[in-house]
C-alpha positions, 0 to 999 in steps of 0.5 A: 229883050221885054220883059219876057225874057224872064228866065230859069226851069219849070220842072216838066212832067207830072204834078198836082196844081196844089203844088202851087201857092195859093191863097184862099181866095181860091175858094171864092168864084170872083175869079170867074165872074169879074174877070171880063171888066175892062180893068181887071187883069190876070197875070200868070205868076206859075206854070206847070206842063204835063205828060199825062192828062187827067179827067175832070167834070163839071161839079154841077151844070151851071154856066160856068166858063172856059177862058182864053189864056188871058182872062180876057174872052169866054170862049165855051160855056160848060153848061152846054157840054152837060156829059163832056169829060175835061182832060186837064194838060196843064195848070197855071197860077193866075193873080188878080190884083192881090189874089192867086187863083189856080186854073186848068187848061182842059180840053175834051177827047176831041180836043175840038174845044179848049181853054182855061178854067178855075179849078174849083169848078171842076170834079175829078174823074170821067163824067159819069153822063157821058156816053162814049163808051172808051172813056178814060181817066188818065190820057198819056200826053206826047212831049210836044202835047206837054209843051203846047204851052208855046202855042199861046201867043207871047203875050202870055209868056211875058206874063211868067216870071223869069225862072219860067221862061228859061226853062221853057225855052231850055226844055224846046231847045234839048227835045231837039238835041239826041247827044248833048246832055243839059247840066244845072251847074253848067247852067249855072255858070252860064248865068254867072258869066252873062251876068258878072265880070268874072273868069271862065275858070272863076265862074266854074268854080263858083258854079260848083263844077267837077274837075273846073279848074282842070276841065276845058270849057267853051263859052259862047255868047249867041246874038240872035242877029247871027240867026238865019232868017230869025228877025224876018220870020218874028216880023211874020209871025207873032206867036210862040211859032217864032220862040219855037223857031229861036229855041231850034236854033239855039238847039242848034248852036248847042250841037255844034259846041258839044261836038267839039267838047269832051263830055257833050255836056252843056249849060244856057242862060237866056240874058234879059233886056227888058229895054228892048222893043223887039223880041231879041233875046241873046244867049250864053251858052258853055260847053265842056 
């Protein structure tokens, strides 16, 4: 698995980006004006999805720009959108080199234009030239709208750090299961047993849960080898499609576990392989 097969859980929903650290840098506009050098890179080192949208404005009608999730490509210069309100669906904390920069994926009421901008050049609220006459400051978001995030393409993904994968791919997978119920300690000593030569019944115990040397446990490692049509569909599409349809069968394999368990409960853990040339991330997977 490459490296982003970096794992664990980004709290999903509602927060303000200044929850983020960062430096004060941020208070500087180099974030936006050096970024298309062909040295320059931006690496995501936080990310935070939400469930509602909130209005935003330009803070003056200069030529500032809308980015592709990379850094790489101007795609929308704001100046030509002079009375456009911005709904904000998620924020990520870019680094440049020693710098942190906190940056907003907007996109307009139309969603016919969207990208990532430094949050610095942007006010809040609906803006006060626009002329639509249902404008609004908070946009309730769907849950597959909070996690468009899988709609970048991978590339993007390997940026974030190892915690944030997993919690990606733990919140696709359980959005598709109705009955089972995701525990942090279960979690926990799923991690335990990828990692380290231990027990079941140690690895429970030293994850914290209830009752672990009484409980029935059931462990399973998953190798994505094992998952119909999974390496034909990644050879075709490069792009989270692939990491949404890993995550569904992943959804899958927790379903049938925890319909043989007693509580329905479970816990994953994504096993890096940063050695690997292909997209294979194995899983563990405990139920009890």
């Amino acid at each position: 698995m490459k490296k982003l097969f970096l794992l664990a859980l980004v709290t999903l929903g509602l927060a303000t980006a200044t929850s983020f650290p960062v430096s004060a840098s941020t208070t500087t506009a180099t974030a936006q004006t050096t970024a298309a050098s062909a040295n320059s890179s931006y690496v995501w080192t936080k990310y935070l999805s939400r469930n509602t949208a909130v209005a935003y404005h330009a803070k003056s009608r200069s030529a500032v720009y809308l980015w592709n999730a990379t850094h790489t490509k101007r795609l929308h210069n704001l100046k030509n959108y002079p009375n456009t309100t911005w709904y904000v669906k998620n924020s990520v904390v870019m680094q440049h080199g020693n710098k942190r920069h906190v940056y907003y994926e907007v996109f307009n009421y139309g969603n016919n234009s969207d990208g990532f901008i430094w949050r610095g050049y942007l006010t809040k609220g609906v803006n006060p030239s626009q002329r639509a006459l249902a404008s609004k400051s908070v946009i309730k978001l769907s849950s597959e709208r909070s996690l468009q995030f899988f709609e970048d393409n991978l590339t993007t993904l390997a940026s974030l750090p190892q915690s944030q994968f997993q919690k990606l791919v733990s919140d696709q997978a359980a959005a598709k299961l109705t009955k089972s119920v995701a525990d942090e300690k279960l979690n926990s000593m799923a991690k335990i047993l990828a990692t380290q030569d231990i027990s079941t019944r140690d690895a429970a115990v030293k994850a914290g849960v209830s009752n672990a040397k009484t409980a029935s446990f059931t462990v399973k490692e998953v190798d994505p080898k094992t998952m119909t049509g999974y390496y034909s569909y990644w050879s075709k599409y490069r792009t989270t499609n692939a990491l949404r349809y890993y995550a569904a069968n992943v959804a899958s394999h927790v379903s049938t576990m925890t319909a043989n368990s007693g509580n329905g409960h479970y816990g994953l853990y994504i096993v890096p392989d940063k050695t690997a040339k292909t997209w294979k991330p194995k899983i563990t997977i405990v139920a009890d």
